[in-house]
C-alpha positions in Angstrom: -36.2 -59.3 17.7 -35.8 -55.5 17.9 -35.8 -54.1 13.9 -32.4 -52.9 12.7 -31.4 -49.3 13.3 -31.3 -47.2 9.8 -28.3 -47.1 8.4 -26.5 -43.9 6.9 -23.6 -44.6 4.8 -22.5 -40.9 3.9 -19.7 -40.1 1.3 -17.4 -36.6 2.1 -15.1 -35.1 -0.1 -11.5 -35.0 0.9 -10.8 -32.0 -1.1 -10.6 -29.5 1.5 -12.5 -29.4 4.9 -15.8 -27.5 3.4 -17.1 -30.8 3.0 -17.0 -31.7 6.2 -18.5 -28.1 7.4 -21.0 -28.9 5.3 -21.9 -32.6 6.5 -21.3 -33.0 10.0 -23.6 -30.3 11.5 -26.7 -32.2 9.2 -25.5 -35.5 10.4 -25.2 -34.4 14.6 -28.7 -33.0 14.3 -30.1 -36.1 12.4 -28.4 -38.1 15.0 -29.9 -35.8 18.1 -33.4 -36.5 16.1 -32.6 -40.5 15.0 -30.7 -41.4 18.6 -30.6 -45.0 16.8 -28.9 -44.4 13.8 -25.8 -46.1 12.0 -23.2 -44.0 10.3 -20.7 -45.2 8.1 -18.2 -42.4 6.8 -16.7 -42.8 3.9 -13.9 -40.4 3.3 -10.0 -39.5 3.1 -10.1 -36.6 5.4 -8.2 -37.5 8.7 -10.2 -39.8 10.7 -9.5 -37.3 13.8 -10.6 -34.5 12.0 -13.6 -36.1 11.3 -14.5 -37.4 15.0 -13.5 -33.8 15.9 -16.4 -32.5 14.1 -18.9 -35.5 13.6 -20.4 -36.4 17.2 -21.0 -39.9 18.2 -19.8 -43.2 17.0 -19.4 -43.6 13.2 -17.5 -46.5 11.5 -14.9 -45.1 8.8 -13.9 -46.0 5.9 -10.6 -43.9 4.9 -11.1 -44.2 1.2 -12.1 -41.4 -1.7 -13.9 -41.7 -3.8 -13.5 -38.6 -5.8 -10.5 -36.1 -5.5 -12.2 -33.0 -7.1 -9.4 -31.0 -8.7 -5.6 -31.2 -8.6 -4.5 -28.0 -6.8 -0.6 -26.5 -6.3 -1.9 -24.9 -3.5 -4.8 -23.7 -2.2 -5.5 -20.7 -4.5 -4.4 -22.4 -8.0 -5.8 -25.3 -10.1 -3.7 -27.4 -12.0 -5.9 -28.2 -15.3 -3.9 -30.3 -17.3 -3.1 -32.3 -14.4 -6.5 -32.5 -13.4 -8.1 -33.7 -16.9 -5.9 -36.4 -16.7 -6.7 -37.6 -13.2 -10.0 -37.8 -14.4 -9.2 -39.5 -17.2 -7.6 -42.2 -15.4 -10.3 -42.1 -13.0 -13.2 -42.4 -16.0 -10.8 -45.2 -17.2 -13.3 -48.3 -17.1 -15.9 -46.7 -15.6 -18.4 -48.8 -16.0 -16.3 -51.7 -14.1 -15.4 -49.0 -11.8 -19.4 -48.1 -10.6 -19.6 -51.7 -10.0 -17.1 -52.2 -8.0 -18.7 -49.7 -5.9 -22.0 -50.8 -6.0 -20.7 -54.2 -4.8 -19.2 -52.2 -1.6 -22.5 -50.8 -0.9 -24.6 -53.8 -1.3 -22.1 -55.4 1.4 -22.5 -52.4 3.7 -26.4 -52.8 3.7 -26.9 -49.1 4.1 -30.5 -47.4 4.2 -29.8 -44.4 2.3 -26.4 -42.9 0.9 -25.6 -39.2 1.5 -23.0 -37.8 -0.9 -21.2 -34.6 -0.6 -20.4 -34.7 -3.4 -18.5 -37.4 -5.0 -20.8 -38.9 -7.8 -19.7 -42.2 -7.9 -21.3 -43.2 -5.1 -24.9 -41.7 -6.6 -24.5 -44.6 -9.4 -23.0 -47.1 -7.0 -26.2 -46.7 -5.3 -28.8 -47.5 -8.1 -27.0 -49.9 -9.4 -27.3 -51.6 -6.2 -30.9 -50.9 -5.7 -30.0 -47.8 -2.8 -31.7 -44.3 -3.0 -29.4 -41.3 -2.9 -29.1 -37.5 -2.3 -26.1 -35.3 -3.0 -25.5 -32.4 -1.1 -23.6 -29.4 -1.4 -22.7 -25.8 -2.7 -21.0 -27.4 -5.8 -20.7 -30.4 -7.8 -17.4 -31.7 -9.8 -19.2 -31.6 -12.8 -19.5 -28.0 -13.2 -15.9 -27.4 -12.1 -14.7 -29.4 -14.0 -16.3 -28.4 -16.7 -14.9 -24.9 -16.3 -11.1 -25.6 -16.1 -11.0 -28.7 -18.2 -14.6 -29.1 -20.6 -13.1 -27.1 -23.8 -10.0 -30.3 -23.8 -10.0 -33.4 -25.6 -11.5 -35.8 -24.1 -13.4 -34.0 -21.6 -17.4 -34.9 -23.4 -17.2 -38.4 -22.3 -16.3 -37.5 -18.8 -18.9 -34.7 -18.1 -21.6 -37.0 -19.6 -20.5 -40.1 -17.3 -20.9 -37.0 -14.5 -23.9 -36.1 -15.5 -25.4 -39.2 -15.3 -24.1 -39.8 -11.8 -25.6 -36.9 -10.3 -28.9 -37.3 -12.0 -28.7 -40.9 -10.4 -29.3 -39.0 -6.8 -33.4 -38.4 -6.0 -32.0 -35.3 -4.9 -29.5 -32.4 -5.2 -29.8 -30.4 -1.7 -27.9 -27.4 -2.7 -26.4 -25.6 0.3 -26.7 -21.6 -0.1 -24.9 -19.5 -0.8 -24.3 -22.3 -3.7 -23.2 -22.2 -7.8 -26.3 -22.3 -10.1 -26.7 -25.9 -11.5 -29.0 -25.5 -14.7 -28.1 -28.6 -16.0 -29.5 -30.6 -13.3 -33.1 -30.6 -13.0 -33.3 -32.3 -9.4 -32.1 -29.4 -7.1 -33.4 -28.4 -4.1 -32.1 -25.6 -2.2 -31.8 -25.5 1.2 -30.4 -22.7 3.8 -26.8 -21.8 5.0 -24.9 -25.1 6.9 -22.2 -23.7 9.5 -21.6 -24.7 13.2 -21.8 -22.2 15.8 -19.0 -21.1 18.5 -18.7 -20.8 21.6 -16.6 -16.9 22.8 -13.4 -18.3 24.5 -11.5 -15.2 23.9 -11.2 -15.0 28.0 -9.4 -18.3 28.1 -7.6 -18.2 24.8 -6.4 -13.9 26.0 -4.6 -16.0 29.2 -3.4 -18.4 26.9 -1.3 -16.7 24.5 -1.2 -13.5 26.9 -3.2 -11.1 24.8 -3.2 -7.5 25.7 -6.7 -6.1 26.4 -7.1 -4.2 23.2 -5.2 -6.7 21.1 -6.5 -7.9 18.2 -6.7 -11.9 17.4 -6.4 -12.4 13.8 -7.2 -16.0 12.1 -5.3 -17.1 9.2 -6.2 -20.6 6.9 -6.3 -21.5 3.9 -9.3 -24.5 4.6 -7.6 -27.7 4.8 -5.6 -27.8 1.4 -1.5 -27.8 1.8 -0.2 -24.2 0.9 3.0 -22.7 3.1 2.0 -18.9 3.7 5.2 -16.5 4.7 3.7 -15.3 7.4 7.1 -15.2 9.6 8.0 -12.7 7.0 5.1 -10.1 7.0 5.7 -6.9 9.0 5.0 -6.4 12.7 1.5 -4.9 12.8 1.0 -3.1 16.4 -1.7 -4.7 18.3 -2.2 -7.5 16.4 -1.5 -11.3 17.1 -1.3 -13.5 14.1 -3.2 -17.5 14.5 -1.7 -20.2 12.3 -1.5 -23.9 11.8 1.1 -25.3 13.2 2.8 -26.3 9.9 3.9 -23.0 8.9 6.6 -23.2 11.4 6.4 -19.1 12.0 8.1 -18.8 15.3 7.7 -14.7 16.3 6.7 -13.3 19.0 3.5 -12.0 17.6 2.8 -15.3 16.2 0.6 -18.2 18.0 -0.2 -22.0 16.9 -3.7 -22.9 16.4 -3.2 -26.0 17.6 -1.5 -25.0 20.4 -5.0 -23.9 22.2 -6.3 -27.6 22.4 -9.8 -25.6 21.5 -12.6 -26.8 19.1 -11.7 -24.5 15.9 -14.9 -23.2 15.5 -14.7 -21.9 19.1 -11.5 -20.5 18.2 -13.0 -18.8 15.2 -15.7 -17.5 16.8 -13.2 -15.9 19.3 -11.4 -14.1 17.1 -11.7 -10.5 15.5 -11.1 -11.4 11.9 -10.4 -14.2 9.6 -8.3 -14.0 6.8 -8.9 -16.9 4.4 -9.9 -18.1 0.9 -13.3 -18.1 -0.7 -14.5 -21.5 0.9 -17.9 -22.7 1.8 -16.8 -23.6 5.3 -14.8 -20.7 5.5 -17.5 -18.2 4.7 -20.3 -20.0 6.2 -19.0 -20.0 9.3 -17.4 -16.7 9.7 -21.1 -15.0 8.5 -23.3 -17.3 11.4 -20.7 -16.8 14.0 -19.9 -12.9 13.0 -16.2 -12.6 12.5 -15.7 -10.3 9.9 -13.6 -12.1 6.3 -10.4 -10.5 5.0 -10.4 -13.3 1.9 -8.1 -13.9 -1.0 -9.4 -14.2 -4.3 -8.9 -17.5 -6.5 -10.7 -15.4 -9.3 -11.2 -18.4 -11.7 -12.4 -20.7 -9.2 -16.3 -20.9 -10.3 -17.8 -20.7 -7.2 -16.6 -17.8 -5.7 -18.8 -15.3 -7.5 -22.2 -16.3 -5.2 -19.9 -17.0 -2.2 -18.7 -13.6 -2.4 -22.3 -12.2 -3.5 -23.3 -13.9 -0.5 -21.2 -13.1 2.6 -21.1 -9.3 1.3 -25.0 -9.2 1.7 -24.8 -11.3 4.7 -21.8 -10.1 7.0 -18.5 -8.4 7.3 -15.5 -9.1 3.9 -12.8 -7.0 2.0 -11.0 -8.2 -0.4 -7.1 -8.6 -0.7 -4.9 -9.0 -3.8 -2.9 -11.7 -3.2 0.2 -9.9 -3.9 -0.8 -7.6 -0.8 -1.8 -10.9 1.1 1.6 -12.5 0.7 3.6 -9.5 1.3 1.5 -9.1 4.8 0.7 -5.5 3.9 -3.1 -6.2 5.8 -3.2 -3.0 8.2 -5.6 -1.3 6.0 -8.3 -3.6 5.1 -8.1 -4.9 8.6 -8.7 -2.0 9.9 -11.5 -1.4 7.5 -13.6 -4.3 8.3 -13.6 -3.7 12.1 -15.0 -0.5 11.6 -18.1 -2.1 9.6 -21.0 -3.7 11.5 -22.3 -6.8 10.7 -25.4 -9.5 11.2 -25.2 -12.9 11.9 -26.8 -15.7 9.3 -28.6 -18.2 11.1 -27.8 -21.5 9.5 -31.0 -22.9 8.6 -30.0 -25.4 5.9 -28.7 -27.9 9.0 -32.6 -28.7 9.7 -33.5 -28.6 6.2 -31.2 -31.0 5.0 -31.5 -33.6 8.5 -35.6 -33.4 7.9 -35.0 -34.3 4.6 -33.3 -37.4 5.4 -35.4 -38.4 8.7 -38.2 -38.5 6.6 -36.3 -40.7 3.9 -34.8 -43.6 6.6 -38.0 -43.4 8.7 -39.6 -44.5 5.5 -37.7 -47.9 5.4 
């Protein structure tokens, strides 16, 4: 009887696509090194979105297991509204980590891979699995910043703490927040997938002029409506938007409307106009699309993405009045007059060794 295949049960974060930047270049190379290997995927991000970024067959599980905060859009937090979520979620907790652990002691899994829920990291000891977290962030330290100064909020953060420290290791992506308070960090390099140039195909597509600029605008996979069908007419430049903001102009195209691989697309276009977002950033810096970014300001861990893509590629800042208004000419205009290098994403290897070693070891 052949021995079973490892087994890779691998937790994603549902609270914006980032998480899934992050994950799914580690687990295609682990998989091109590990031909064998099982994945289950446990997550709330659209199965299709998933199996449009993680190569191979994977069983899913459409379940989260953390929500990280509650957002009105893509650029604010909702901190009331978040401490009580997690209150609610912290609500039994005890009976709540079991009830986990029981799911992974049915799935039989190998390892467990978190990014970054911390749940499943003391699910998994309790059921005798080892663990590793990975990311640029954990909830504990955002949380803590929006919502540790409230009542009630010591009991959570220790409950947290304790979760991630149940992990054998913290692989924290750069550019990534500082974690002081956890002692079992190991940082690896940048995590981003690299394009393919299209711009020949996409030009015939949408009927681009030869000079025309392509311009990319999202906000990363959390709900917010942009007025783009409202922002001025800038000459030479074609606008590229999800289809849900229904802006029907002229110098307006639908992402989705290409049929193309969006990391392609990106990598196709002159500039990318976005939040600060590990996905975001990461891959505009490795595929060299120059960043016109609006801040979130008291979002915790845009300071080192910022720090980070500055050093390491092409951004401007825009206030966010100036970004909903549509008045972009000038920082536009600015960035593709800068040069820039391209990061090569060395954390993918660093992170898929990592766990090679761990499963070959079982």
């Amino acid at each position: 009887m052949p021995e079973r295949p490892p087994h890779l049960l691998v937790y994603i974060s549902g609270h914006g696509f980032g998480h899934v930047a992050q994950t799914a270049p580690v687990l295609d190379r682990l998989r091109a090194l590990l031909p064998e290997l099982r994945l289950t995927i446990c997550s709330s991000v659209p199965a299709a979105h998933l199996r449009a970024r993680i190569h191979g067959v994977f069983d899913h599980i459409g379940d989260a297991a953390d929500f990280g905060m509650v957002m009105a859009s893509a650029l604010d937090v909702l901190a009331d509204q978040s401490l009580a979520a997690y209150r609610e979620f912290h609500h039994g907790w005890h009976a709540r980590v079991e009830h986990e652990a029981a799911r992974i002691s049915r799935l039989k899994p190998d390892w467990v891979l978190s990014n970054i829920a911390y749940l499943p990291l003391a699910a998994a000891r309790l059921a005798g699995v080892k663990s590793a977290a990975m990311c640029s962030l954990n909830w504990m330290d955002i949380f803590c910043h929006y919502c540790g100064s409230l009542p009630g909020a010591a009991e959570i953060l220790g409950q947290m703490h304790d979760a991630y420290r149940a992990a054998d290791t913290f692989l924290r992506v750069t550019p990534g927040m500082d974690m002081p308070s956890l002692d079992h960090v190991r940082a690896i390099g940048p995590i981003a997938r690299l394009g393919g140039n299209c711009r020949g195909e996409i030009s015939r597509r949408l009927g681009l002029e030869q000079d025309e600029k392509l311009v990319l605008v999202s906000m990363g996979g959390i709900a917010t409506q942009l007025p783009v069908a409202s922002w001025p007419v800038l000459p030479g430049v074609r606008w590229l938007v999800p289809a849900d903001w229904r802006a029907a102009r002229p110098d307006i195209a639908v992402l989705e409307s290409l049929g193309m691989d969006f990391i392609d697309v990106l990598c196709s276009c002159d500039a990318f106009i976005c939040k600060p977002g590990y996905g975001s950033f990461a891959e505009a810096a490795c595929n060299g699309v120059p960043v016109l970014y609006v801040s979130r300001h008291d979002w915790p861990e845009e300071h080192c993405l910022v720090e980070w893509l500055s050093r390491h590629g092409r951004c401007a800042e825009i206030s966010r009045q100036r970004f909903e208004a549509g008045e972009l000419q000038a920082a536009l205009d600015g960035l593709w007059e800068a040069a820039g290098p391209r990061v090569a994403p060395g954390g993918i290897d660093e992170a898929a060794d990592y766990l090679l070693k761990r499963l070959m070891k079982m």
